[in-house]
MIKOLBA-7254 format. One record per atom (N, C-alpha, C): residue number from 1; residue in three letters; x, z, y. Coordinates in Angstrom, 2 decimals. Example, Ala and Ser with C-alpha at 12.3 -4.5 7.8 and 13.67 -1.06 7.14 Angstrom:
<pts>
1:Ala:13.19:7.80:-5.69
1:Ala:12.30:7.80:-4.50
1:Ala:13.20:7.80:-3.30
2:Ser:12.85:7.08:-2.25
2:Ser:13.67:7.14:-1.06
2:Ser:12.90:7.87:0.03
</pts>
This chain:
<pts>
1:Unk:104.45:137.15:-6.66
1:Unk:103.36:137.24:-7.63
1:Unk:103.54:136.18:-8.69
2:Unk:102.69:136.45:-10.05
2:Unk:103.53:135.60:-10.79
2:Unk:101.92:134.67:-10.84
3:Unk:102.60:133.26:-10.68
3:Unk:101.54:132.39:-11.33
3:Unk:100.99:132.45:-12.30
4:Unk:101.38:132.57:-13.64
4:Unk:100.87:132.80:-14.50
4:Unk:99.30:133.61:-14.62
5:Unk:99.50:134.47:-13.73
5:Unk:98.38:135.72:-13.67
5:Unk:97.31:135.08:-12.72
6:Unk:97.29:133.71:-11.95
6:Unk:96.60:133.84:-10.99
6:Unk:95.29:132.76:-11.19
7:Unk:94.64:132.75:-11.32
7:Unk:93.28:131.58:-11.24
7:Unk:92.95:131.60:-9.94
8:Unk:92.80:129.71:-10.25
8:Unk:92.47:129.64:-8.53
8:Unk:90.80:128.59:-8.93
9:Unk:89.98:128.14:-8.33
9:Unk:89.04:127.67:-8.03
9:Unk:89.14:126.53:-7.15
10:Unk:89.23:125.38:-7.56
10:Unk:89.36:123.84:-6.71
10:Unk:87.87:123.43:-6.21
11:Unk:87.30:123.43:-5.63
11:Unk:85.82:122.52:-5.19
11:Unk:86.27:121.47:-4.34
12:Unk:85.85:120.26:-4.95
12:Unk:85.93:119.14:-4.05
12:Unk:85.02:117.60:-4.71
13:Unk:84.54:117.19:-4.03
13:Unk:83.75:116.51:-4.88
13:Unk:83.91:115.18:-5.14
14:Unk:85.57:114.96:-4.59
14:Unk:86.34:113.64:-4.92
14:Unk:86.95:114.19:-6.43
15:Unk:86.37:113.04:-7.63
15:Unk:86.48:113.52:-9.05
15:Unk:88.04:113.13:-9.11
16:Unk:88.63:112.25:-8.45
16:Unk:90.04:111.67:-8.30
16:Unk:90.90:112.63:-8.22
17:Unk:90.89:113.10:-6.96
17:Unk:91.54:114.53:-6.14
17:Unk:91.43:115.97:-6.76
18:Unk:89.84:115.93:-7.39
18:Unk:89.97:117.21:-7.84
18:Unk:90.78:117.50:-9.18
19:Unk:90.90:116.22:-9.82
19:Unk:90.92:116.44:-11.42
19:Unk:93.09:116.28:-10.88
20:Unk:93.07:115.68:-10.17
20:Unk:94.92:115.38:-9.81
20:Unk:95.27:117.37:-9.11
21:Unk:94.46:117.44:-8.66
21:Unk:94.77:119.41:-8.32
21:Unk:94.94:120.06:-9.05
22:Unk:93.88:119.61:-10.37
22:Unk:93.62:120.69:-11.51
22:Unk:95.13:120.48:-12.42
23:Unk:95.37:119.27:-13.08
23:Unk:96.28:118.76:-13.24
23:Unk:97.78:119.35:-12.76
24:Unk:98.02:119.24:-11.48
24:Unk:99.30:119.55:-10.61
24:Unk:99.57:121.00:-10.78
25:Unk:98.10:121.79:-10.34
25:Unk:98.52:123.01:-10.35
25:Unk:98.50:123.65:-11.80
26:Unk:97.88:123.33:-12.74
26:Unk:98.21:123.24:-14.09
26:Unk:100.18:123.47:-14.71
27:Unk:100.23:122.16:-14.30
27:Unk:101.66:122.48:-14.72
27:Unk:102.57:123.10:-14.02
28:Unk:101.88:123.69:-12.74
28:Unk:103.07:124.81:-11.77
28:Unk:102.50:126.04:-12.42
29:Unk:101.73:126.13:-13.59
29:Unk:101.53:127.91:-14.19
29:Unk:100.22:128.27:-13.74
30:Unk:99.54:128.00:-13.54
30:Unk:97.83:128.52:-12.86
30:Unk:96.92:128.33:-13.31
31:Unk:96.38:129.04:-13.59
31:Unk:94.93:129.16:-14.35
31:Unk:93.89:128.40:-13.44
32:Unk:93.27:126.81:-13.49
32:Unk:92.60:126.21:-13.05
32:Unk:91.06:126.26:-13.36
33:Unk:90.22:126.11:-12.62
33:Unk:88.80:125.97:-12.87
33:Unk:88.22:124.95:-11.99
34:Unk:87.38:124.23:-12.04
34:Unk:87.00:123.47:-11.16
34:Unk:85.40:123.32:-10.79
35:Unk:84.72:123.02:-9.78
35:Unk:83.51:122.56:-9.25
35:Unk:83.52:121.91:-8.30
36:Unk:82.54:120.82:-8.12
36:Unk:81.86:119.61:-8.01
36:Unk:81.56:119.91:-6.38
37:Unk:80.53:121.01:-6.14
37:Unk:80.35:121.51:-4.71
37:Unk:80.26:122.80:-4.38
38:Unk:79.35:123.18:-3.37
38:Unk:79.54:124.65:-3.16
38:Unk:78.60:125.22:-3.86
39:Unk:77.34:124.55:-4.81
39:Unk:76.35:125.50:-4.91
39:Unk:77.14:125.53:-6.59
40:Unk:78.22:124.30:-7.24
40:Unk:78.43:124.47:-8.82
40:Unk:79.84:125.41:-8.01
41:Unk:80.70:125.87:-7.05
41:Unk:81.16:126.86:-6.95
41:Unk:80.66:127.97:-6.73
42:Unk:79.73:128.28:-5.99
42:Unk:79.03:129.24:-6.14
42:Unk:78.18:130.22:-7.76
43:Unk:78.06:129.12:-8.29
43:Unk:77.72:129.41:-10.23
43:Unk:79.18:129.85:-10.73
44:Unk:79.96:129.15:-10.34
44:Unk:81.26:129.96:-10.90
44:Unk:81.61:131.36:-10.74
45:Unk:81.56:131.30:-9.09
45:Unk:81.93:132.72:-8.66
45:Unk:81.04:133.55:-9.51
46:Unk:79.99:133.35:-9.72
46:Unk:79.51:134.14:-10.58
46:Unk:79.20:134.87:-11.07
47:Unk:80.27:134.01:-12.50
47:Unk:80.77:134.25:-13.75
47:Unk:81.88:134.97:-14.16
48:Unk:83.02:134.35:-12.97
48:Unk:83.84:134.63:-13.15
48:Unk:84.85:135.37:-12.23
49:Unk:86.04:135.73:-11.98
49:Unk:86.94:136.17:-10.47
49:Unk:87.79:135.37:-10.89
50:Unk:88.15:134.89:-9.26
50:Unk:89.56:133.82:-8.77
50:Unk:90.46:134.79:-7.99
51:Unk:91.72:134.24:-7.99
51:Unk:92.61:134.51:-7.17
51:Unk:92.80:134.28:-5.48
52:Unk:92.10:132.74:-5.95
52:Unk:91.90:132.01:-4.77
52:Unk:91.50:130.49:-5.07
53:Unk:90.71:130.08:-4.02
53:Unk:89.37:128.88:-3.84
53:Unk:90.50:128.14:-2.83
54:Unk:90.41:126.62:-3.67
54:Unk:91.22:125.67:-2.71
54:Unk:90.05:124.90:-2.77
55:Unk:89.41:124.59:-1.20
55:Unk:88.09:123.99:-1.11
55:Unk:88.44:122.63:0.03
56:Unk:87.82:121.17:-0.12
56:Unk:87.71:120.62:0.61
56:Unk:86.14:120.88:2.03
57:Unk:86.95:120.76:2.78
57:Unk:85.81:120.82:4.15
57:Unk:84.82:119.92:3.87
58:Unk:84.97:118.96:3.70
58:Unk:83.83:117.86:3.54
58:Unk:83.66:117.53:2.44
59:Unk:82.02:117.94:2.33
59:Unk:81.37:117.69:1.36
59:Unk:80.07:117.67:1.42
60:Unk:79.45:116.73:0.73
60:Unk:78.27:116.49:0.91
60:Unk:77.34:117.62:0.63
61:Unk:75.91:117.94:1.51
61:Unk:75.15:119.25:1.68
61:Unk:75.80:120.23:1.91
62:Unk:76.06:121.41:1.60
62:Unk:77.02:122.37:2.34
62:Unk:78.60:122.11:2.57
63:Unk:78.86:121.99:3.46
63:Unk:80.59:122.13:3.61
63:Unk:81.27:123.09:3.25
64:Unk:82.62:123.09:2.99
64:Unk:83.56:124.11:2.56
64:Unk:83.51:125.19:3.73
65:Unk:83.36:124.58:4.75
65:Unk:82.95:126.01:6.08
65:Unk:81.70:126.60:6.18
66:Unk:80.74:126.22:5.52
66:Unk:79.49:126.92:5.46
66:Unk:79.74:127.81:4.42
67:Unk:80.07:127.15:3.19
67:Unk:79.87:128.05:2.24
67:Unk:81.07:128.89:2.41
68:Unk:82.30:128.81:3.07
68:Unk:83.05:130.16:3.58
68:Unk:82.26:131.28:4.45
69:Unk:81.45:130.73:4.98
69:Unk:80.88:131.67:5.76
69:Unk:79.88:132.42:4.80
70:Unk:79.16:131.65:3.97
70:Unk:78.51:132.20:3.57
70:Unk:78.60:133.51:2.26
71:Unk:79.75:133.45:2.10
71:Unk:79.93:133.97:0.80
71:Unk:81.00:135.40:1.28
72:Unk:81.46:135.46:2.80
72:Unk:82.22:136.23:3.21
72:Unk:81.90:137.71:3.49
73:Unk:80.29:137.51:3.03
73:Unk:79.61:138.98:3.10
73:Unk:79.67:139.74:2.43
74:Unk:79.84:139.56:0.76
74:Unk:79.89:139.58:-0.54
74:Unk:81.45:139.17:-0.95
75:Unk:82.22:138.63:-0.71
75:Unk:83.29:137.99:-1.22
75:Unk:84.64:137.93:-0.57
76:Unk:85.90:138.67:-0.45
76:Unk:86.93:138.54:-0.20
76:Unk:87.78:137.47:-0.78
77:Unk:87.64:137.02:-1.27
77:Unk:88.55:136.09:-1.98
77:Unk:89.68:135.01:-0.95
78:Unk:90.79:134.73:-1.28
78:Unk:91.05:133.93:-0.13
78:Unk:91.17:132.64:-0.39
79:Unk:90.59:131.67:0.90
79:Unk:90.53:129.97:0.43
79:Unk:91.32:129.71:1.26
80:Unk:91.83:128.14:1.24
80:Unk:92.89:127.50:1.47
80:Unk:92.15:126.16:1.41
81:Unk:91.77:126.10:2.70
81:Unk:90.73:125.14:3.28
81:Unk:91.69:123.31:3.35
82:Unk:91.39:122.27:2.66
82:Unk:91.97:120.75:2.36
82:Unk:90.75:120.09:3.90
83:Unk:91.75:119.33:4.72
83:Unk:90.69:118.92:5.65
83:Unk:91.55:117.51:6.28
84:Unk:90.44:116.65:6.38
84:Unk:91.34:115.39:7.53
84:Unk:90.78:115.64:9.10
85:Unk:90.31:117.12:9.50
85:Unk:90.07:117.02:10.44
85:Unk:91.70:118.11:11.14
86:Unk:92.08:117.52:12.04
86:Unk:93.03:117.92:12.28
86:Unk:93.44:118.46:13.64
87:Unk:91.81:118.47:13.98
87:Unk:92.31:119.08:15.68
87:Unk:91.71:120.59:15.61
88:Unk:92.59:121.27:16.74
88:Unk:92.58:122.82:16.99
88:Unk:91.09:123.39:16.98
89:Unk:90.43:122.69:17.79
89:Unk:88.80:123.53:17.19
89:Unk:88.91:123.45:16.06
90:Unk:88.54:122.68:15.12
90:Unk:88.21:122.25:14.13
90:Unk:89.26:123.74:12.85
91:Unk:90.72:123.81:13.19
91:Unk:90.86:125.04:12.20
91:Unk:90.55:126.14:12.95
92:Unk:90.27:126.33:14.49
92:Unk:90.36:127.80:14.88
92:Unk:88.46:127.78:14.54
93:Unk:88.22:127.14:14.22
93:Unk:86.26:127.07:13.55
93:Unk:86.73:128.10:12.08
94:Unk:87.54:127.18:11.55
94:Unk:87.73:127.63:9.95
94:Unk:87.78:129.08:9.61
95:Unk:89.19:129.56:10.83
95:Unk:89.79:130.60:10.48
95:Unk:88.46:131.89:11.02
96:Unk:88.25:131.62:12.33
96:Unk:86.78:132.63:12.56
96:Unk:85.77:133.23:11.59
97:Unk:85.50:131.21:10.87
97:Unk:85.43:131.81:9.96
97:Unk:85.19:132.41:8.29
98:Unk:86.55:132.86:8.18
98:Unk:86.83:133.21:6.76
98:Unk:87.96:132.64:6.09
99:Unk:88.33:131.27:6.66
99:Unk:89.24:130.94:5.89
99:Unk:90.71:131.26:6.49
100:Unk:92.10:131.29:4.89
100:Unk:92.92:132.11:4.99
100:Unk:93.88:131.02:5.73
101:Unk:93.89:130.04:5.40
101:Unk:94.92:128.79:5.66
101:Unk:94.29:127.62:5.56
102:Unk:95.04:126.27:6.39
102:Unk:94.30:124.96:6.36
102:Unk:95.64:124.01:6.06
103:Unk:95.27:122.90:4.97
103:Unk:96.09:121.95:5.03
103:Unk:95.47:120.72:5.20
104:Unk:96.08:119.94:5.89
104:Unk:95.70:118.78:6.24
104:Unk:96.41:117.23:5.03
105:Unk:95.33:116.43:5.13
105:Unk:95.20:115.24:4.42
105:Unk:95.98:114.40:5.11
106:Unk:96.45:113.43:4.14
106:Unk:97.40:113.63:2.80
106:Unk:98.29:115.17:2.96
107:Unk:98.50:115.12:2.43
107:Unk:99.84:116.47:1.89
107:Unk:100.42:116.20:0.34
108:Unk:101.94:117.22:0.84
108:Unk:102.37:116.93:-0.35
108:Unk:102.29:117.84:-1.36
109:Unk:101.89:117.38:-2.57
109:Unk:101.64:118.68:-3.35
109:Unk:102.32:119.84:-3.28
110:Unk:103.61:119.90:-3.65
110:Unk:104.57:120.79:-3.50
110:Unk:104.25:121.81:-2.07
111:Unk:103.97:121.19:-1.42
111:Unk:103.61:121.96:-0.04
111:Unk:102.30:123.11:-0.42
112:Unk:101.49:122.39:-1.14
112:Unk:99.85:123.02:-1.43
112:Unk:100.37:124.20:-2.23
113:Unk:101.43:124.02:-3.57
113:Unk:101.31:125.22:-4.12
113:Unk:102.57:126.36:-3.45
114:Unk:103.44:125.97:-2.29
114:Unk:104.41:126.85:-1.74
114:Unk:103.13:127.77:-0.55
115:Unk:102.09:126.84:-0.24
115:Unk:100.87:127.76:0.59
115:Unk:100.20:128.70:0.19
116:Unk:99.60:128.17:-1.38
116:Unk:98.84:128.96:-2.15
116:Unk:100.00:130.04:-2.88
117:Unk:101.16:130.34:-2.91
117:Unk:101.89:130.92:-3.45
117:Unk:102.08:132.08:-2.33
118:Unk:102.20:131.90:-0.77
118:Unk:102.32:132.47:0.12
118:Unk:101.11:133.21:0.07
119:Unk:99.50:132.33:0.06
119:Unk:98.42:133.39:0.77
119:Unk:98.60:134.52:-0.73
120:Unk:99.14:134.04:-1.84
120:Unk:98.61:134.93:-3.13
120:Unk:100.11:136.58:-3.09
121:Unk:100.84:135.78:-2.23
121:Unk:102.01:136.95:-2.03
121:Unk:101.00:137.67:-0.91
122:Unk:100.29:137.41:0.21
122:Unk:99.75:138.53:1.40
122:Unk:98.97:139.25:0.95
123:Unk:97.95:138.11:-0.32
123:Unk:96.69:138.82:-0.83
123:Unk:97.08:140.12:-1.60
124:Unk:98.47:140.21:-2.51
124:Unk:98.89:141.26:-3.40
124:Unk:99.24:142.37:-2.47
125:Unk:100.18:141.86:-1.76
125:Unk:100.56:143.29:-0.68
125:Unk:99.34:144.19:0.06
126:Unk:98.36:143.43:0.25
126:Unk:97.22:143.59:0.95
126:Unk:96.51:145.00:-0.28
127:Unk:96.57:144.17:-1.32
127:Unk:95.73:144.80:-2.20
127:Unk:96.70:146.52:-2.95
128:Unk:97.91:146.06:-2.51
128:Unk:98.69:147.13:-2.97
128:Unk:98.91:148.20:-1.81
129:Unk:98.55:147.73:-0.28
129:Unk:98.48:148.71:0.56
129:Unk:97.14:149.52:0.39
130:Unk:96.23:148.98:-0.30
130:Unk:95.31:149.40:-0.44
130:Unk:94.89:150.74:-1.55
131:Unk:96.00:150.51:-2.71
131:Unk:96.51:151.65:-3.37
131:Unk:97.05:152.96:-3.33
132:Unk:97.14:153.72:-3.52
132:Unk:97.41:155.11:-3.64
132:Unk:98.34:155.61:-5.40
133:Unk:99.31:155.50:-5.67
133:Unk:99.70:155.84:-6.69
133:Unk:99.72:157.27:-6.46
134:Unk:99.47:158.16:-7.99
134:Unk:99.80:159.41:-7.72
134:Unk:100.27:159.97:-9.49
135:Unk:101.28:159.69:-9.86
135:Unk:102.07:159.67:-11.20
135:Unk:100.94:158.55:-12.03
136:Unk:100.37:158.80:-12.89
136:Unk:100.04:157.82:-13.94
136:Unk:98.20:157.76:-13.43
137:Unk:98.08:158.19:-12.60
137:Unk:97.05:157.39:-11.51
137:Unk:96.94:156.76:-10.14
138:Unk:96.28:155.61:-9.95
138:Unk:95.89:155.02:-9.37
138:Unk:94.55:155.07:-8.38
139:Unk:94.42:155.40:-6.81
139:Unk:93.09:155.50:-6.74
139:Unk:93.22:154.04:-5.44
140:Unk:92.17:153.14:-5.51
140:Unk:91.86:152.66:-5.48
140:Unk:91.07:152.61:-4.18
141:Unk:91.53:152.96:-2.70
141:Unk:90.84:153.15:-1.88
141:Unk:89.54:151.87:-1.53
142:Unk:89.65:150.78:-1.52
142:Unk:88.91:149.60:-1.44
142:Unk:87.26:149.88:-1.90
143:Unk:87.79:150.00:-3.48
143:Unk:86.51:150.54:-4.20
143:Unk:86.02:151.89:-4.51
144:Unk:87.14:153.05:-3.68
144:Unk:87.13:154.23:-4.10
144:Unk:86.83:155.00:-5.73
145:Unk:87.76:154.38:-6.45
145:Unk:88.12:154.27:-8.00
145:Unk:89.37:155.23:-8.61
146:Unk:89.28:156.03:-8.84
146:Unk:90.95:157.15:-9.15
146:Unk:90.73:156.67:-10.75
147:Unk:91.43:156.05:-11.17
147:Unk:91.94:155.44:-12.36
147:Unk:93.42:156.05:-13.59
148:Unk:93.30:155.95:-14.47
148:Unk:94.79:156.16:-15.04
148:Unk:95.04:154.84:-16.70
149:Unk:95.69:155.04:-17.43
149:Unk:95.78:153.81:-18.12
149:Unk:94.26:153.85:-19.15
150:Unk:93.94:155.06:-19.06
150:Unk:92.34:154.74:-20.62
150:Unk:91.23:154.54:-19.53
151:Unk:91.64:153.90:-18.01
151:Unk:89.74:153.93:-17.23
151:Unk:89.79:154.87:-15.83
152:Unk:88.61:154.77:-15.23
152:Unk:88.48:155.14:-14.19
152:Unk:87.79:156.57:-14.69
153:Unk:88.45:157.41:-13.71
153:Unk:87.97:158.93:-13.90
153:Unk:86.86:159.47:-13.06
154:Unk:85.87:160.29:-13.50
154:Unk:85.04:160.50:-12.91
154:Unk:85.50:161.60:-11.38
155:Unk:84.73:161.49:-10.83
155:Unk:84.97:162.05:-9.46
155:Unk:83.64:162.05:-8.70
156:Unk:83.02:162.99:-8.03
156:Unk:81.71:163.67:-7.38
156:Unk:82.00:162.99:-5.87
157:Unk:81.24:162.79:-5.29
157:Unk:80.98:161.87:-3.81
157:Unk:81.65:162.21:-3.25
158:Unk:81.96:164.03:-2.93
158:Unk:82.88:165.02:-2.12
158:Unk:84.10:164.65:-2.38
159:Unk:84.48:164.76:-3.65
159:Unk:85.72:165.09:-3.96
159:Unk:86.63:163.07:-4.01
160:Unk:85.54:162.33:-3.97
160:Unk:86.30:160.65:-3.64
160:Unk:86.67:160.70:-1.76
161:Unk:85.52:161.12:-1.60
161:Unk:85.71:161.37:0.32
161:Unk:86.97:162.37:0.60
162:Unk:86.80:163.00:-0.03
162:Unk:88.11:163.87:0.21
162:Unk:89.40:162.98:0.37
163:Unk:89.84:162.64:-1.23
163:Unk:90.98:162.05:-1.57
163:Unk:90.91:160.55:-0.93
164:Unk:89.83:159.85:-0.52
164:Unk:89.91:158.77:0.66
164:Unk:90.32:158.87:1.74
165:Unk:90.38:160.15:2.25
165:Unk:90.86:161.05:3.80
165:Unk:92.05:161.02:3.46
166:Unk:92.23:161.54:2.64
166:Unk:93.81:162.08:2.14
166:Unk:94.44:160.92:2.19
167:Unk:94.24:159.98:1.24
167:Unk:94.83:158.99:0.74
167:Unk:95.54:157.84:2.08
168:Unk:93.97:157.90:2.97
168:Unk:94.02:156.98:4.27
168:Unk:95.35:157.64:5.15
169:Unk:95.83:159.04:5.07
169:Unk:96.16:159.61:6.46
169:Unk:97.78:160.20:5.39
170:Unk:98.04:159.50:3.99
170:Unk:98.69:160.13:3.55
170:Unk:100.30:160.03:4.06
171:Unk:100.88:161.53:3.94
171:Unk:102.03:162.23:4.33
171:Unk:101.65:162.87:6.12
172:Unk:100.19:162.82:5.81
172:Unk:100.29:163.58:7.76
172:Unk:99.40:164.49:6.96
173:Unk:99.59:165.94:8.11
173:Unk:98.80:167.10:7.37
173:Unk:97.93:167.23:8.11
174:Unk:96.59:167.20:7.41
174:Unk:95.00:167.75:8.21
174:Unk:94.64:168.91:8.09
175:Unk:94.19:169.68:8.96
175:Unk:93.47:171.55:8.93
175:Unk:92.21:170.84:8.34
176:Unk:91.64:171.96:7.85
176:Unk:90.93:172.35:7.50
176:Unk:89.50:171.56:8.18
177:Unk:89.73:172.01:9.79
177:Unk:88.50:171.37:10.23
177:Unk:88.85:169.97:10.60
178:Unk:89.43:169.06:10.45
178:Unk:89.51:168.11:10.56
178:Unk:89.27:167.29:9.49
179:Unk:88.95:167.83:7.60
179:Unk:88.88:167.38:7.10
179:Unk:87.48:167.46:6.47
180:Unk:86.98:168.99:7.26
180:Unk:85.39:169.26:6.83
180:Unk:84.51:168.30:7.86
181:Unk:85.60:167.79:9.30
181:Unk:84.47:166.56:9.39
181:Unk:84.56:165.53:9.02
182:Unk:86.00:164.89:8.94
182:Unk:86.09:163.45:7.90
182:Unk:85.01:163.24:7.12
183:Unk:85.53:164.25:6.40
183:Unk:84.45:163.97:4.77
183:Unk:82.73:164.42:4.83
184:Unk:83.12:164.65:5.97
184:Unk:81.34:165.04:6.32
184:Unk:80.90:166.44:5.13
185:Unk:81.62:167.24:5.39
185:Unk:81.45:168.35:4.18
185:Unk:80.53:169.39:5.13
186:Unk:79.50:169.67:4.60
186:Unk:78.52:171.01:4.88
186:Unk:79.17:172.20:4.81
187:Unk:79.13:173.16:5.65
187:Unk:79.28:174.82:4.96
187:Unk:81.14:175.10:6.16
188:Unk:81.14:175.79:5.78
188:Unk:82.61:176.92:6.22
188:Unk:83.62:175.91:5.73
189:Unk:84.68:175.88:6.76
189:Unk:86.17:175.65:6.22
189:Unk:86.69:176.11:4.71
190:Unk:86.34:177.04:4.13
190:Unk:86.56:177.33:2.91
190:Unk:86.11:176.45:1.74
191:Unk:84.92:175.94:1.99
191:Unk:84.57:174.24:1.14
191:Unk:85.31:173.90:0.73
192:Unk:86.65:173.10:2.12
192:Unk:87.43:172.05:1.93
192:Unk:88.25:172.64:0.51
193:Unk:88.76:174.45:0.54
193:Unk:89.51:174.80:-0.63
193:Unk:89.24:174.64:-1.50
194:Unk:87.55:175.37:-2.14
194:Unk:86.86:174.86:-2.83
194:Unk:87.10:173.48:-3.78
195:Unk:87.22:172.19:-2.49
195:Unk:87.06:170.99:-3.09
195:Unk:88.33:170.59:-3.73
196:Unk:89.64:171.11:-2.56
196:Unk:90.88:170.46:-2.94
196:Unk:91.16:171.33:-4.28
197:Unk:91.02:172.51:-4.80
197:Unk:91.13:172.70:-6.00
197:Unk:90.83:172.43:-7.15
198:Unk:89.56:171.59:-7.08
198:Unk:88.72:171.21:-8.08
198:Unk:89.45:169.91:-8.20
199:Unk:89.57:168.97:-6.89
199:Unk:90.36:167.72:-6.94
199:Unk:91.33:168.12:-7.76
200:Unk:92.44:168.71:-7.26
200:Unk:93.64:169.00:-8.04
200:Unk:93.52:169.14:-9.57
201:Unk:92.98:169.92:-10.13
201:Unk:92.56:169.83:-11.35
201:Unk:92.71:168.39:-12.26
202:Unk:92.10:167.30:-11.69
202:Unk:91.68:165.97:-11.84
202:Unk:93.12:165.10:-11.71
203:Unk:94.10:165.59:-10.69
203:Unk:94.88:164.92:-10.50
203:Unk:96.20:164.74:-10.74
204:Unk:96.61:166.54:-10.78
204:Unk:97.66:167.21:-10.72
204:Unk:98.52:167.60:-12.43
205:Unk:99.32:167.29:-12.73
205:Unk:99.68:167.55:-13.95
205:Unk:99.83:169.06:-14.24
206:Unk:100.15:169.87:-12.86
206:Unk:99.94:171.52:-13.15
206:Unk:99.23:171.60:-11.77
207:Unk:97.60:172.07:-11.69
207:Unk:96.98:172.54:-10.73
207:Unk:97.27:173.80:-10.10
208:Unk:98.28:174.36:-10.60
208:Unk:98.96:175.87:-10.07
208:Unk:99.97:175.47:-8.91
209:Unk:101.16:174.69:-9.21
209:Unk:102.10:173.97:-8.56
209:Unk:102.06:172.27:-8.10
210:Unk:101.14:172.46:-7.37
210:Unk:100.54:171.03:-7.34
210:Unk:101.70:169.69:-6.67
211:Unk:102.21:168.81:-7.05
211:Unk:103.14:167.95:-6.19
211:Unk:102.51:167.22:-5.59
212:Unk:101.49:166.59:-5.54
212:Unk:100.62:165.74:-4.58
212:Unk:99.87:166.15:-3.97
213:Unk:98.92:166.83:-3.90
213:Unk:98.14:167.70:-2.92
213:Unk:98.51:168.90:-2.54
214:Unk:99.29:168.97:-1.55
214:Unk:100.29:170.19:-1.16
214:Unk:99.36:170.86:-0.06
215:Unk:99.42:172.25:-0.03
215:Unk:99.11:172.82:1.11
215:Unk:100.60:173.18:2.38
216:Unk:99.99:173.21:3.24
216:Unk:100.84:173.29:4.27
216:Unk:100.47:175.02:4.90
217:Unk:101.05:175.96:4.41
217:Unk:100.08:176.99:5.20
217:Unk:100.74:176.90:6.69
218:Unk:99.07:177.80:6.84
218:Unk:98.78:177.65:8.32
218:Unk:98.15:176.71:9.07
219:Unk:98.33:175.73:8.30
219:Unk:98.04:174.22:8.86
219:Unk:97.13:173.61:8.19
220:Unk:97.18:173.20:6.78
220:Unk:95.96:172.19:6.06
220:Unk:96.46:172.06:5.17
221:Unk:96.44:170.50:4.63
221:Unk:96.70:170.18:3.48
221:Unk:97.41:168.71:3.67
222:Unk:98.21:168.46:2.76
222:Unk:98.59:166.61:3.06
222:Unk:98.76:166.06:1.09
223:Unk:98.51:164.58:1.49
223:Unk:98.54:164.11:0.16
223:Unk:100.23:163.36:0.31
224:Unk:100.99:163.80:-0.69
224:Unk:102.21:163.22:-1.01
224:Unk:102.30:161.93:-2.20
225:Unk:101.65:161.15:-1.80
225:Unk:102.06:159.97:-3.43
225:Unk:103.06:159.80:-3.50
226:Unk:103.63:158.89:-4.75
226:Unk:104.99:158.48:-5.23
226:Unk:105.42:157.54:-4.75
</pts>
């Protein structure tokens, strides 16, 4: 992943440490932001999206482990927890919960951004397994979003549930009734045709000869991406 692209979020409320992070990771290519504690990180989050939150554990009124916890309901983001506590409860606490990685005090810088370079390589793959290409769209299983380069395309509740089935189970072929209960579809097996044609339409560069939503006769249907 390229640094350049990535903002990360420092909270720590040593002005020394934080402003030498902002600094360091500055000149390794990273879009820096900084806050004071968890409630002036919390105003950030916001405003704005990070790549990833490099938070010290200790800090005065909420800790970096509270406010991981707290924000994990609402917030994927991944942190990369700074701590001088260095015994095994203490990170298997962290990781339970929410946080992605722990480095321990002192460290060497170089080490901090080969970590944060690692969690931002799992976070991309993560987010790209999460994708579905299908020629010059994108759907977006996470947020259930079918996209192409001018925006996200409209799509009816049925027909996102559909292509979320599809998408989840893609290159295995589902009948008919296996997909009228996935998607929780009302009415006769004939629905599902119904739907996958209308999908196709939306997706397919010729809805006659479709390459991604193939039928299988006899059998169902399977989604082929690129």
């Amino acid at each position: 992943m390229n640094p350049d692209m990535s903002h990360i979020l420092v909270v720590d409320d040593d002005r020394r440490l934080r402003d030498l992070l902002q600094k360091y990771l500055m000149d390794n290519g990273f879009r820096v932001t900084v806050a004071t504690d968890a409630e002036d990180a919390r105003q950030r989050l916001r405003g704005m999206e990070f790549d990833l939150i490099v938070m010290d554990r200790m800090m005065p009124g909420e800790d970096g482990l509270a406010f991981t916890r707290s924000i994990r309901t609402t917030n994927s983001v991944p942190i990369l927890m700074l701590t001088a506590m260095g015994e095994t409860e203490a990170r298997i606490d962290g990781l339970e919960g929410g946080v992605d990685d722990y480095l321990s005090k002192p460290f060497e810088p170089r080490e901090l951004v080969l970590r944060i370079s690692m969690i931002l390589r799992r976070a991309q793959q993560m987010k790209f397994d999460r994708e579905v290409r299908l020629g010059d769209f994108v759907f977006d299983m996470e947020r259930e979003i079918l996209s192409d380069g001018d925006g996200a395309l409209r799509l009816t509740t049925t027909e996102t549930s559909l292509l979320r089935v599809l998408a989840e189970n893609a290159g295995q072929i589902l009948s008919r009734e296996a997909l009228t209960r996935l998607c929780a579809i009302d009415g006769t097996d004939r629905m599902i045709d119904v739907q996958v044609t209308r999908l196709r339409r939306k997706i397919e560069p010729d809805s006659r000869a479709p390459r991604y939503l193939q039928t299988v006769r006899g059998q169902g249907y399977v989604l082929r991406p690129d």
